[in-house]
Every structure is written in structure tokens, then in C-alpha cells.
C-alpha positions as CSV (number, residue, x, y, z in Angstrom):
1,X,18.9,5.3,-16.8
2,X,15.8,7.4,-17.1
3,X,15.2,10.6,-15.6
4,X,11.9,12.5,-14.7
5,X,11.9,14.6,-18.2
6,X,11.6,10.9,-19.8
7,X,7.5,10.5,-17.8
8,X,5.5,12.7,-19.1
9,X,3.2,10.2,-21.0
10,X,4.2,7.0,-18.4
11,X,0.6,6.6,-17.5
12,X,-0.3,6.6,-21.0
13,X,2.4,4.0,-21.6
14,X,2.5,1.7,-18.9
15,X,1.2,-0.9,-18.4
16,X,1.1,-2.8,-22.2
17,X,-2.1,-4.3,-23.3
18,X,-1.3,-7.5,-21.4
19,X,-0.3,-6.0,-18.6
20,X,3.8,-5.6,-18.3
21,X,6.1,-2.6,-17.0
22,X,8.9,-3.4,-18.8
23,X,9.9,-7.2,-18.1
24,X,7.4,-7.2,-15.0
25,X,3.8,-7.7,-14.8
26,X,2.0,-9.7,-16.6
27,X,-0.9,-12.7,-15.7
28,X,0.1,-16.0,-15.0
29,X,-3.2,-17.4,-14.4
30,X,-4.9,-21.2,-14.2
31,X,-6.9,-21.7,-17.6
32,X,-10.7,-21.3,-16.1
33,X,-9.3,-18.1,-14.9
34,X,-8.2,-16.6,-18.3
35,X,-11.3,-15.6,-19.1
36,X,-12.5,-14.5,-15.8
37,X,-9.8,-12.1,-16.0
38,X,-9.8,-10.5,-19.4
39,X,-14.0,-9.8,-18.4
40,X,-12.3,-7.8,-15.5
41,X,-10.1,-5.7,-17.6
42,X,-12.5,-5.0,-20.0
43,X,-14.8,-3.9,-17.3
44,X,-12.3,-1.8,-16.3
45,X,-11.5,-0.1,-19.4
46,X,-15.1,0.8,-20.0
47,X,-15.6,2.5,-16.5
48,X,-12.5,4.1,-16.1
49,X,-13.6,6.3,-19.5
50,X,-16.8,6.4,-18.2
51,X,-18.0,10.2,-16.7
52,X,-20.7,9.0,-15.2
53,X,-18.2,6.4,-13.3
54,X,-15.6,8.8,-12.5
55,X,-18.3,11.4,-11.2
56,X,-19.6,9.0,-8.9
57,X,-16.0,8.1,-8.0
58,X,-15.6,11.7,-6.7
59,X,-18.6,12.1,-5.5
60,X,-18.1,9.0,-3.2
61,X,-14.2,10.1,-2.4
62,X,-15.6,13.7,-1.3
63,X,-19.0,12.8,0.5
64,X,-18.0,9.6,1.9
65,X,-14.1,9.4,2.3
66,X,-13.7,12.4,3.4
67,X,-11.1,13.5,0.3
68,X,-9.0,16.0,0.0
69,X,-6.8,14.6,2.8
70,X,-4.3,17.6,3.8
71,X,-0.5,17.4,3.7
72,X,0.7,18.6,7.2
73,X,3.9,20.5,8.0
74,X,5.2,18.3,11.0
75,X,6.9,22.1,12.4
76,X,7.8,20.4,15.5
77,X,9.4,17.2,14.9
78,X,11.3,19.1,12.3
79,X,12.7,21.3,14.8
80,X,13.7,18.7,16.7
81,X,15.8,17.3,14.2
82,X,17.5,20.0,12.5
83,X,16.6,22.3,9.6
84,X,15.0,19.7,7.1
85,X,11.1,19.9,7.0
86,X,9.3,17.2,7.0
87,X,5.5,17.3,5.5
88,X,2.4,14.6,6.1
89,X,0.4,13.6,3.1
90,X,-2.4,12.9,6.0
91,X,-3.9,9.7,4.5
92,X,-4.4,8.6,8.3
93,X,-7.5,11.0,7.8
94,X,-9.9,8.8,5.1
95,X,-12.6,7.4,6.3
96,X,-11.6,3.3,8.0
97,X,-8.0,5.2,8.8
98,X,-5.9,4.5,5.5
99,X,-5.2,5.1,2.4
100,X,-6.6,1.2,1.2
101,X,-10.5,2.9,0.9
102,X,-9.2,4.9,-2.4
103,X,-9.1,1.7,-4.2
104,X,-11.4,-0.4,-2.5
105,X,-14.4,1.9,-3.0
106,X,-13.5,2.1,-6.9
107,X,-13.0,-2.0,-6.7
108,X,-16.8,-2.3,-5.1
109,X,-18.0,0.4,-8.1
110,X,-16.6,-2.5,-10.1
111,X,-17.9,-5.4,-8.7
112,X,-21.5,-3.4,-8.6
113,X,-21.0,-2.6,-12.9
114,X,-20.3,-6.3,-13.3
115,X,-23.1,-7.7,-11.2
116,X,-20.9,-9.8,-8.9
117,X,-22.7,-10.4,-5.6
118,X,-19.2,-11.0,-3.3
119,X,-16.1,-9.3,-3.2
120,X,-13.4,-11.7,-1.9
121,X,-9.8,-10.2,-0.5
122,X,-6.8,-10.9,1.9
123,X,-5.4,-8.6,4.7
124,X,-3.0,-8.4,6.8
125,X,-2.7,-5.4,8.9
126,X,-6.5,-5.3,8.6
127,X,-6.5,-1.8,6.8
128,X,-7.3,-3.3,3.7
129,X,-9.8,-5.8,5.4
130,X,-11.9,-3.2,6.9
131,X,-11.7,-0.4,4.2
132,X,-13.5,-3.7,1.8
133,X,-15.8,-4.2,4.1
134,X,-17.3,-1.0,4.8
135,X,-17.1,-1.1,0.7
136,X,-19.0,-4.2,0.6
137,X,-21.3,-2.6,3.4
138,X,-21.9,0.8,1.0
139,X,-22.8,-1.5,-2.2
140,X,-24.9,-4.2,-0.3
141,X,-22.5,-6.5,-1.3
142,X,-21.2,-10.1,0.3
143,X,-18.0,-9.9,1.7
144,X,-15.4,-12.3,2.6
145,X,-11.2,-11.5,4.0
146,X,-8.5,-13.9,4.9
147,X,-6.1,-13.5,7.3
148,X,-3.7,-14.9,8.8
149,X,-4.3,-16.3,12.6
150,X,-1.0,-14.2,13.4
151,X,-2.2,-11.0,11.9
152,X,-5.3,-11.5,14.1
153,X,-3.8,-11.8,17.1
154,X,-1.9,-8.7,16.5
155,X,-4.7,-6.8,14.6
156,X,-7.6,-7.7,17.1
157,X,-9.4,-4.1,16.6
158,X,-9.6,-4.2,12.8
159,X,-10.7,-8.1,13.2
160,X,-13.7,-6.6,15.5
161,X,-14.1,-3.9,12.7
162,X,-14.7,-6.3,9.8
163,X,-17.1,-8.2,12.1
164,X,-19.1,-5.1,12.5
165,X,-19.0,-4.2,9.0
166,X,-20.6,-7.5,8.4
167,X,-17.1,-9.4,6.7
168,X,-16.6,-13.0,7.1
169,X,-13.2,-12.9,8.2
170,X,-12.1,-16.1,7.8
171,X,-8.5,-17.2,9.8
172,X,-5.5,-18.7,7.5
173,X,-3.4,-21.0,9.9
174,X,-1.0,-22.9,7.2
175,X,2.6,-21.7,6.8
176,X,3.5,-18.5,8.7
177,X,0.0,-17.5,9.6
178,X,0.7,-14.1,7.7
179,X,-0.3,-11.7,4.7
180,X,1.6,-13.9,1.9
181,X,-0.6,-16.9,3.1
182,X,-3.7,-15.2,3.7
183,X,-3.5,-14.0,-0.5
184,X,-3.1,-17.9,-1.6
185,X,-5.9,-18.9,0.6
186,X,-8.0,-15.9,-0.8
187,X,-6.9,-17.0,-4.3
188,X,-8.2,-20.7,-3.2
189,X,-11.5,-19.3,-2.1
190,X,-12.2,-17.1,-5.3
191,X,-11.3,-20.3,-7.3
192,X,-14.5,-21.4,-6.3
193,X,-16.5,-18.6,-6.5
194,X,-15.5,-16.0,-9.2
195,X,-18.9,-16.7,-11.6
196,X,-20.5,-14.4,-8.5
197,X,-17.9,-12.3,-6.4
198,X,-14.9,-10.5,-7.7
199,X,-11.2,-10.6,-6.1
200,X,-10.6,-7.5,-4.8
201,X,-6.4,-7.8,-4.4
202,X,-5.2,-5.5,-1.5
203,X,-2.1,-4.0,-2.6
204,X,-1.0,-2.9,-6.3
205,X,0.7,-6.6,-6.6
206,X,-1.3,-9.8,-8.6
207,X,-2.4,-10.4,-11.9
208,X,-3.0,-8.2,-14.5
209,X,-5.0,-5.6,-14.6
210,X,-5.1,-5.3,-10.6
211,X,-1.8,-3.8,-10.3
212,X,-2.6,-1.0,-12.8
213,X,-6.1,-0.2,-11.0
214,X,-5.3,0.1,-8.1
215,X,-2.4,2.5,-9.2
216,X,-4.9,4.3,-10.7
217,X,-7.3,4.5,-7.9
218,X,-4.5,5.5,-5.7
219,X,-3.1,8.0,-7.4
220,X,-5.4,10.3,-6.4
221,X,-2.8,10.8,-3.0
222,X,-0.2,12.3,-5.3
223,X,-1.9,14.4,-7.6
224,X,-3.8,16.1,-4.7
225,X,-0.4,16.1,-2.6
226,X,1.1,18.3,-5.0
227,X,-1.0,20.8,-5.7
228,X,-1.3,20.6,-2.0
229,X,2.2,20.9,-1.7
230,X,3.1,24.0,-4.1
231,X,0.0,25.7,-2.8
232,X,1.5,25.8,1.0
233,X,5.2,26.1,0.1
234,X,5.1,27.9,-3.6
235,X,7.8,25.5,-5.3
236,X,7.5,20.9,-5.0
237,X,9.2,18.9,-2.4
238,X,12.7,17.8,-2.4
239,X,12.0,14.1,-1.6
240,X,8.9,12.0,-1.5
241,X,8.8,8.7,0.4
242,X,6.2,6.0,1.3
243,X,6.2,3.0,2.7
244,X,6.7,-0.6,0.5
245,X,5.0,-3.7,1.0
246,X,3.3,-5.2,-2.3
247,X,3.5,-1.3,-2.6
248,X,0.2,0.4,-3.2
249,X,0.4,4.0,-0.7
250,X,3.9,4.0,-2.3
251,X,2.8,4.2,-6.3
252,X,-0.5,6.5,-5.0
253,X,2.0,8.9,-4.2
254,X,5.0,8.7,-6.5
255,X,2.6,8.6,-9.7
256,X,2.1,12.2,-9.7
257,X,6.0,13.2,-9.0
258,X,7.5,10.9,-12.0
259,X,7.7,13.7,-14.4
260,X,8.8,16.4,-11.6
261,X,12.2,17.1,-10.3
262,X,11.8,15.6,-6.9
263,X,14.0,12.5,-5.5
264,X,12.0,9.5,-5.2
265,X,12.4,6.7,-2.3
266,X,10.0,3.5,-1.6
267,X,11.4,2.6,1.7
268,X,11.0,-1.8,2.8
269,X,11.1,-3.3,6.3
270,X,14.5,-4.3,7.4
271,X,12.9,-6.0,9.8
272,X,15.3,-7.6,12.3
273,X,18.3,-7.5,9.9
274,X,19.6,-9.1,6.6
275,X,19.0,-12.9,7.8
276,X,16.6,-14.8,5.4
277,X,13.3,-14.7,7.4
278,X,14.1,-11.7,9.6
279,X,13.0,-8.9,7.1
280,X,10.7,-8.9,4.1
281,X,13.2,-6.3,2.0
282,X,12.4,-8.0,-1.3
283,X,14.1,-4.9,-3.4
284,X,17.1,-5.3,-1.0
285,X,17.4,-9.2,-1.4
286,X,15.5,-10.6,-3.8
287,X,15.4,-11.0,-7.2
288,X,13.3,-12.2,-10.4
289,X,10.4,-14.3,-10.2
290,X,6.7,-14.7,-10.2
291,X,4.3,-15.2,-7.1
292,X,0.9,-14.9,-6.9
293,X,-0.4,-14.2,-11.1
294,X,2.4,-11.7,-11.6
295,X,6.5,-11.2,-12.3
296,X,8.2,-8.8,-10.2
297,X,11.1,-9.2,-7.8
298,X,10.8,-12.2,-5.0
299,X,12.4,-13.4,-2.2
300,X,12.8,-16.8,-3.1
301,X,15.3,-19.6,-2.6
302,X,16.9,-21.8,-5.2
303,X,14.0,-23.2,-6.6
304,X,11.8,-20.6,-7.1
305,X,9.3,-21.0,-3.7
306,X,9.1,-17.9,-1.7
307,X,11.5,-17.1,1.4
308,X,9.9,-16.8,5.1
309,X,9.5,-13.1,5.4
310,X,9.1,-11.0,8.6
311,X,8.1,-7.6,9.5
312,X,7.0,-5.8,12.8
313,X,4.3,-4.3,10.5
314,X,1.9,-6.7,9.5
315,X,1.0,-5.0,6.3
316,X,4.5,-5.5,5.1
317,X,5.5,-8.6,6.0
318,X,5.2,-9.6,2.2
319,X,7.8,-11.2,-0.3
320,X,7.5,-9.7,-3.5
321,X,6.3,-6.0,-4.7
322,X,4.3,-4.5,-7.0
323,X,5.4,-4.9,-10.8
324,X,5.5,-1.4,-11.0
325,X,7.9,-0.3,-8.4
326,X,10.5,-3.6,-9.7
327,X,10.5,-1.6,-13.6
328,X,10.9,1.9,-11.7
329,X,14.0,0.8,-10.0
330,X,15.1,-0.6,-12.8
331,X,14.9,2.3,-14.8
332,X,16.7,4.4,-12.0
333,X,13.5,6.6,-11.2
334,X,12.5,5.6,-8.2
335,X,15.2,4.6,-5.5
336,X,14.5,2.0,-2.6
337,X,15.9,1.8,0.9
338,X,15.0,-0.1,4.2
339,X,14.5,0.7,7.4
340,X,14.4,-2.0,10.6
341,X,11.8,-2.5,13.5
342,X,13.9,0.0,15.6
343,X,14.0,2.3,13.5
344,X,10.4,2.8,12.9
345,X,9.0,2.4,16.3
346,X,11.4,5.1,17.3
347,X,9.5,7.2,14.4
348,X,6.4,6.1,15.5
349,X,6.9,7.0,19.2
350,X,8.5,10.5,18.0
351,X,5.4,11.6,15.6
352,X,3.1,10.5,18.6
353,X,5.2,12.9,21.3
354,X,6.3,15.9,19.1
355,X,2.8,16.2,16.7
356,X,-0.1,14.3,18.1
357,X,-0.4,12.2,15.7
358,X,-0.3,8.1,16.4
359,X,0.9,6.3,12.9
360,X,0.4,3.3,11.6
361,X,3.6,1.2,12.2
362,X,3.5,0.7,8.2
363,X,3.7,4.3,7.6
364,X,6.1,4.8,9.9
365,X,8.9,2.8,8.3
366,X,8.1,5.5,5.6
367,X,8.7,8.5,8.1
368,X,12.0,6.6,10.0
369,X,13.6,7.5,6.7
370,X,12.4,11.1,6.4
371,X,14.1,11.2,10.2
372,X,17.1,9.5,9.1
373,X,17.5,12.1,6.0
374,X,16.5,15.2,8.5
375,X,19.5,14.4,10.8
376,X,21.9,14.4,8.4
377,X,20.8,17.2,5.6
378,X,20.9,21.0,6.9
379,X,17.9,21.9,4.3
380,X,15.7,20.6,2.2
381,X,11.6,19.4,2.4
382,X,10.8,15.7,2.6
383,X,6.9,14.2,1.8
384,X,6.0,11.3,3.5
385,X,3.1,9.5,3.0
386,X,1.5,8.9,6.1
387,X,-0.6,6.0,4.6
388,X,-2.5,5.1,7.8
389,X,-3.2,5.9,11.7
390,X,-2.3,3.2,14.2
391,X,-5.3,2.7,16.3
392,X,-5.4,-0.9,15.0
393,X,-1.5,-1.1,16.5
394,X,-1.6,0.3,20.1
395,X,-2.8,-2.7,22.0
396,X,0.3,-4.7,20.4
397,X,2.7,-1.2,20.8
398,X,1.7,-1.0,24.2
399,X,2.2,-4.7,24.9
400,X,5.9,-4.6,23.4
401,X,7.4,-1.2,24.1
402,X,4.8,0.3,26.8
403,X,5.0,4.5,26.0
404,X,7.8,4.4,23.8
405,X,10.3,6.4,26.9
406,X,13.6,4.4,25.8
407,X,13.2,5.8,22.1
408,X,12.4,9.4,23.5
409,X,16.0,10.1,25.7
């Protein structure tokens, strides 16, 4: 069991050269791929030492994204539920409304060094769509994004966003219609085109060295939400939290905190409860396997294929996670919980009444747990990530639970 005074040089350490934290990671690739891939992380290893790369990098995060994002003190809410305080990292406030633009934009600076021509990606609550687009748009690149004719219907302003942005979104209707789908078919497509685009994988899950970039891209959220952090309160959080799907808002923030005496907590979608296909809890229920390029821990049945998985947030609804988070549970840094669909509409409905702020229904699985930990601790500061806003969700909130009253008695 490690603790944080065992992390001081973990981004130094991990990943290994071919790509494994601990006994995840890794790339489980087809043989023309091989190749294709190791070109990537050697790209990657040249920029990411490069000043002139990483000078751009800011540049583009301050001029374009709109970085720093703020942390928030939600004074209000925290009233409301006793005497824990609960603080926003405010990643709502990038530019395309989520925290995905951190890594997409350092992904397009990539394809750009490498000369690709496309960058080629999957999406499910669209966040990760449109924030590659507007990418693709800034670098006067080609842009294609699968999705899932489910995720569509339920995303239907981020679909009109990629549109705009000039993205080929092109539907996935095989299987559940959802984000797990909508990454083979992108896989498929870049199968047949990787001598010109570049896959640009939306989440810090896949092959190596995707799951290490865009940690490293992301990271920027907890580095700044630290200093941030001490600089408004004089002393670091008590708890950090963030959302987990394949996990990449959750790593962006946690990164930073490894070596610091804080509690940890990536927090899953219980979804409807415990049942195989109602939730997509893969920490919770799952266990070792390999999806999509990578090892990491999978909801899978007896023979290995992945479980049906479920979640009222679309960019969640996935069954494995990010190599990364499976070795820091492992190791006992980083703890994981779950929250259910109730749980986190009643958080989303309570950040929109008591702050004025309208989440993303991802992010606010993350904050449903900061509420759960307020009402039960009498002190004590909890971070959340609030890793995107929810205009892309309102038509569907709005549809299903109207203004939210039953969750605000």
C-alpha cells in the first residue's frame, strides 16, 4: 500500500518505455499498426521536450482556451449542506465548455508536427467531439468523429456543433449505439487511413502512448488547481474528486495531488444499480482484461467480450478505464466510489438552484459525491472537478425531469 510521500518522481516513472503502470497499460495492437504507433510516440517524445512546442502549447491554452480556469468556492450550496466546503475547479469555463480542449489542442499540435492531414476520434457526450473539431478547425486540418446514433439523439447541440466546426460526424448504429461502439468504429476507420490522419483517442484509455499524453496534457487542471487552491484558502484541500469514465478530467486533476496529503476519490456511474447492463462501474465490478489496444480493468463476461454498460451520462457510459487509474487503486492511492443516476441529477439540479451554474451531467456524478461527503462530515474542504457545463444536456434534462422541483424539497 503506497502513500503520497511514495509520488514524488511518479511522472518521471510511469509509464515504462512500452507503456505499462504497473501490470496495466501497454499496446495490443494489429501488426500494420506497430509501427504507426511507435512513429507516434516518438513524435511525442520529441515535442513534449521541445520549448518551442510547449511555448506554443501555452500560448494557445492562454490566448485561445481561455486558461487559467478558476476554482470557485460554491459558498452557498455549502451552506446548504452543513459545514463542509465544497470548491469548483471551473473546467466548465474553457473554450467548447470542457475540460477535453486541454488535450485535444496539444493532439492537433501533433498531428500538425507529423504532417497528418485528418485527425480521426470517437465521442460520446459530444465534448470530446466538438473540442476536436474546433482543433481540427484552428490547424486547418480534416476532421472526422463517430458516434453513436443514441448519443446523438441525446447530444443533438454538440452534433449541430461539430457540423459547424466543419466535422464529419459520422453515426455508429451496431451494438448499443453508444461511446464503447463509437471507439471500435473509429479504430475501423483509422485502420484505413492512418498513413494521412492521426487517431486522436478521447479519454486517457487506448494504446500506448495515448493514455500517458493525454495525462500529460491534462494535467494542467491540477497543477493550476492547486496553486489556485492554497492561494485562496492558505493550506491544500482535504479531498479531491472527479468524475470516471475512461477517466481523463479525473487523472488532469489527481496528477498534481499524488505527492500531497489530500484523500483521493475517482467517482463511476452507478447508473441504475448493480445489475450487469444497468451501470458502467467498471472499478466496482469489473476486473482484468484488455479492450480497445490497452490492459486495464473491464467489465466483461466469461469470455473475455465486454459487458452492456449504461449510464445517464453519455460520456461515461464506458466499460473499462484508463490504465492509470486501475494501478492507482491498486496501489491504494487513489480510492474509487460510485454514484447512481439519482444521485447526480439531484446534484446537478442543486448546483443549478443554489450557484448558477448548469453542470454537465458527467461532472456532476463527481459533485453527487462531494454532496454525499458534505452531509455527513462537520468540516473539512472538498475539490471537485467540474469537468464540463451542461448546455449540450438541457434539452434531454428538461425532457426527463422538467426543472428538477422533486429533487429540490
Amino acid at each position: 500500500m503506497k502513500t503520497y510521500r511514495d509520488f514524488d518522481r511518479y511522472l518521471k516513472d510511469f509509464p515504462d518505455k512500452n507503456g505499462y503502470f504497473g501490470q496495466y497499460g501497454g499496446a495490443f495492437l494489429p501488426p500494420q499498426l506497430i509501427l504507426v504507433f511507435q512513429d507516434i510516440t516518438a513524435a511525442y517524445q520529441e515535442i513534449c521536450h521541445s520549448a518551442q512546442f510547449i511555448n506554443e502549447l501555452r500560448r494557445i491554452r492562454k490566448e485561445f482556451q481561455g486558461r487559467p480556469t478558476p476554482v470557485y468556492h460554491c459558498s452557498r450550496l455549502s451552506r446548504h449542506l452543513g459545514k463542509s466546503q465544497i470548491y469548483l475547479k471551473r473546467e466548465d469555463l474553457n473554450h467548447t465548455g470542457a475540460h477535453k480542449i486541454n488535450h485535444c489542442m496539444g493532439e492537433g499540435l501533433l498531428a500538425q508536427f507529423m504532417g497528418k492531414k485528418k485527425i480521426i476520434a470517437e465521442t460520446g457526450a459530444g465534448q470530446h467531439g466538438v473540442a476536436l473539431a474546433t482543433a481540427a478547425a484552428y490547424f486547418g486540418l480534416e476532421c472526422d468523429i463517430y458516434m453513436g446514433e443514441v448519443d446523438i439523439a441525446k447530444q443533438h447541440p454538440n452534433v449541430i456543433r461539430m457540423k459547424m466546426l466543419g466535422a464529419n460526424v459520422i453515426p455508429v448504429s451496431h451494438g448499443l449505439k453508444t461511446l464503447k461502439e463509437a471507439v471500435d468504429a473509429a479504430f475501423e476507420g483509422y485502420m484505413k487511413e492512418y498513413e494521412h490522419a492521426i487517431y486522436c483517442i478521447g479519454s486517457a484509455v487506448g494504446p500506448h502512448p495515448f493514455p500517458m499524453m493525454v495525462r500529460d496534457f491534462q494535467s494542467v487542471v491540477g497543477f493550476e488547481a492547486k496553486d489556485q487552491f492554497v492561494e485562496m484558502t492558505g493550506m491544500l484541500p482535504d479531498t479531491i474528486c472527479a468524475s470516471v469514465g475512461g477517466g481523463s478530467n479525473a487523472i488532469g486533476l489527481f496528477e498534481a495531488f499524488l505527492p500531497e496529503p489530500v484523500e483521493i476519490v475517482g467517482v463511476e456511474p452507478l447508473g441504475r444499480g448493480s445489475n450487469v447492463g444497468d451501470h458502467a462501474a467498471s472499478m466496482r465490478f469489473g476486473s482484468k482484461g484488455i479492450l480497445h489496444g490497452f490492459e486495464s480493468i473491464l467489465l466483461q463476461d466469461k469470455q473475455g467480450e465486454p459487458l452492456p454498460v449504461y449510464s445517464i451520462a453519455s460520456g461515461l457510459d464506458y466499460p473499462s478505464v484508463g490504465p492509470e487509474h486501475a494501478y492507482l487503486r491498486e496501489c491504494g492511492r487513489i480510492q474509487y466510489d460510485a454514484v447512481s443516476d439519482e444521485e447526480a441529477m439531484e446534484a446537478f439540479f442543486l448546483l443549478c438552484r443554489y450557484e448558477g451554474i448548469i453542470p454537465a451531467i458527467e461532472s456532476a456524478h463527481a459533485l453527487a459525491y462531494a454532496i454525499r461527503r458534505a452531509r455527513t462530515q462537520d468540516t473539512g474542504a472538498i475539490l471537485v472537478n467540474l469537468s464540463g457545463r451542461g448546455d449540450k444536456d438541457i434539452d434531454y434534462v428538461f425532457e426527463q425531469y422538467g426543472t428538477g422541483e422533486r429533487f429540490l424539497k
